[in-house]
Residue, then its C-alpha position, 0 to 999 in steps of 0.5 A: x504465506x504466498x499460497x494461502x491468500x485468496x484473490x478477494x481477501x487480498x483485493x479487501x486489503x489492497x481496498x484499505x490503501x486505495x481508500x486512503x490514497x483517495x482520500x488524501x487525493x480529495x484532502x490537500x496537504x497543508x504546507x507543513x505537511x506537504x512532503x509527508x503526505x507525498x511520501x505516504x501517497x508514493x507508498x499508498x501507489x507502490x502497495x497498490x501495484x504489489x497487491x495487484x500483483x499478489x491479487x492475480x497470482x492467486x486468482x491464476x492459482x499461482x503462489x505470491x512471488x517473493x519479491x512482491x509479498x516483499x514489497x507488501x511488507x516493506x512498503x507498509x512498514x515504511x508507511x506505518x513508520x513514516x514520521x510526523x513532520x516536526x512542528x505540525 
């Protein structure tokens, strides 16, 4: 719903992922998670920008351009569905 988020409500949930990225930033991936944990922080960084982009068309009173409220979603699909390295 590109016209009902407020700027705060989405600034809250862009916090989560931001919350995230910083941790996986102060926690090193081991070897065998390596690869993971740099695909999961690339989607972390490109949520980020998307929910930036949502946060100031609504606190300009503007509607969530399609192709950003696309990104949301599918940047954090990928990020849920990301699977675990096998092994670890």
């Amino acid at each position: 719903h590109p016209t009902e988020g407020n700027a705060f409500d989405i600034e809250q949930w862009m916090r989560l992922g931001d919350n995230l990225a910083s941790w996986l930033d102060a926690n090193p991936a081991t070897p065998c998670w390596t690869e993971y944990h740099a695909t999961m922080r690339g989607s972390l960084d490109r949520i980020h920008i998307a929910f930036a982009l949502a946060r100031d068309a609504r606190a300009a009173g503007r509607m969530v351009p399609g192709d950003v409220a696309e990104a949301v979603v599918t940047e954090s699909q990928a990020a849920f569905d990301l699977a675990e390295p096998a092994g670890c």
